[in-house]
C-alpha positions, -999 to +999 in steps of 0.1 A: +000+000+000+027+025+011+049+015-026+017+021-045+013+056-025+046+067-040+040+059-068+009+079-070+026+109-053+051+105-080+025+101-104+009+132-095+043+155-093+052+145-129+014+156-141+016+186-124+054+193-142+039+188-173+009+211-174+032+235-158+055+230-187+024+230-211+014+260-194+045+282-195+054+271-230+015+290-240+024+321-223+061+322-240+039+314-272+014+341-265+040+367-251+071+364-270+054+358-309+032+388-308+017+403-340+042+417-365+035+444-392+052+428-425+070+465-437+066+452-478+088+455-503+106+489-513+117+503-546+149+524-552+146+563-552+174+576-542+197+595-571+218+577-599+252+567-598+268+593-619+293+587-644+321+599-623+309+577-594+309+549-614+341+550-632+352+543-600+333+514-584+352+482-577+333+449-580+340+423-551+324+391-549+317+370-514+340+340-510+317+308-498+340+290-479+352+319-457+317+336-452+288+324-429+255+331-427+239+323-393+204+325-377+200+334-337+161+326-324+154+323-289+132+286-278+117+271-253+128+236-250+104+222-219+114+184-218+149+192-222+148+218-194+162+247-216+137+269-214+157+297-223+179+283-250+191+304-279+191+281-309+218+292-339+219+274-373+248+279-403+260+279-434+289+288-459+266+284-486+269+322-490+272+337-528+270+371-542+283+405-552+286+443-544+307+474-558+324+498-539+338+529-541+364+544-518+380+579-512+356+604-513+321+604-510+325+564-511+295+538-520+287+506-522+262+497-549+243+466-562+245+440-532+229+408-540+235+382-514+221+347-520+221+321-493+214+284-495+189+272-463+188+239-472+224+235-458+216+255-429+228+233-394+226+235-357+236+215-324+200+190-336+196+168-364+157+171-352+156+208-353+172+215-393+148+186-403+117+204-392+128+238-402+136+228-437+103+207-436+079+218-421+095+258-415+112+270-442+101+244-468+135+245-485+123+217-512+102+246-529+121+279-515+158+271-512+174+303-510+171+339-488+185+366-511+190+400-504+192+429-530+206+465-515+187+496-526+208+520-504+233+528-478+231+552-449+257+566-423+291+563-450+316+585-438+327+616-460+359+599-471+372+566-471+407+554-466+422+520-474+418+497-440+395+518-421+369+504-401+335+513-409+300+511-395+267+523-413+232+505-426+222+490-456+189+491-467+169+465-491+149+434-502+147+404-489+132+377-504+127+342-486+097+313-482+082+335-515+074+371-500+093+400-500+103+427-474+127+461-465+151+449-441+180+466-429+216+453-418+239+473-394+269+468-412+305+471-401+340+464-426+367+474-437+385+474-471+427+464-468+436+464-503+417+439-527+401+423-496+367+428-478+360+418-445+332+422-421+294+412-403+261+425-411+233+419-385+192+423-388+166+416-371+132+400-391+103+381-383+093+346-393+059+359-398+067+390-424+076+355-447+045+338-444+064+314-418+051+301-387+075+306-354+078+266-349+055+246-323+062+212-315+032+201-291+041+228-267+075+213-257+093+230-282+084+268-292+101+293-313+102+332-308+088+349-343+120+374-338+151+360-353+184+375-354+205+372-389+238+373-392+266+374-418+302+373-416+317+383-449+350+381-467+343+392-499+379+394-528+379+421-559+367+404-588 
């Protein structure tokens, strides 16, 4: 009689972990994926390169094997008791392009950054499955690609090997939709070399893409935090 007491007592601590699992993973749910505004696509307006500007643009093009693009999304993992566990996923699958001019009134001009999700990987066989499944879909939308439109915060002049910070505004097209996003950027040019990491912030929902849920055990924040760090070599 006393055995099958503790096993009841038992019995009834383990029920009452779970629903409080249950129960805390529907308020992360409810409080940390709230509605998001999708900010739509945007169109360049800003003036043409003129020809002076663009006799001297360089063209550099992003080296896969020494770039990485990785994704940053905070979770809820109940049954593993992480329940504030920060999951990051990535990939060298990185291609692309951009011109830049230095000196005086420098630029940087037609970025198109393409990366591959279906070789995106994190610390969970389980986890990449589901996003490229059931997530990101990666059979039918394989890539995230970003197109720059323009540039803010350049300095006046720019001098080989100086570090620089400023934003980069543009389109970013993943899962079939897209939206303005913007990177904080911050490189430097040393010679025919480009180095540096570009962060944003989006949200899985602007894409049409659903934070992921597994039963309540395993939830996903909506915000996500991109980043890229680039070596890009004059073409």
């Amino acid at each position: 009689m006393k055995q099958r007491s503790i096993w009841l007592i038992g019995g009834g601590i383990a029920l009452v972990v779970v629903v409080a699992g249950v129960l805390y993973a529907m308020r992360f749910t409810s409080t940390a994926n709230q509605p998001h505004t999708a900010p739509g696509a945007i169109v360049a307006t800003g003036t043409p390169v003129s020809s002076t500007d663009a006799a001297g643009l360089r063209t550099f093009q992003i080296v896969p094997g020494q770039t990485t693009a990785n994704y940053s999304v905070y979770e809820n993992l109940i049954f593993e008791n992480k329940p504030n566990n920060d999951a990051i996923g990535s990939t060298k699958d990185v291609q692309g392009n951009f011109h830049v001019k230095t000196g005086t009134a420098p630029l940087i001009e037609g970025m198109n950054i393409q990366v591959d999700l279906r070789t995106l990987q994190s610390d969970s066989e389980r986890r990449d499955g589901f996003v490229r499944q059931r997530t990101l879909e990666t059979d039918t939308y394989p890539s995230a690609i970003f197109v720059s439109v323009s540039a803010q915060g350049l300095p006046a002049s720019y001098s080989d090997g100086q570090a620089v910070h400023f934003q980069l505004t543009g389109n970013l097209t993943m899962h079939g939709k897209t939206n303005k996003e913007v990177f904080d950027v911050q490189g430097k040019v040393d010679g025919k070399t480009i180095t540096g990491t570009a962060n944003s912030t989006i949200y899985m929902t602007d894409f049409g893409l659903q934070p992921p849920n597994l039963a309540g055990i395993a939830v996903s924040q909506n915000k996500v935090l991109i980043t890229i760090n680039f070596v890009a070599k004059e073409a």
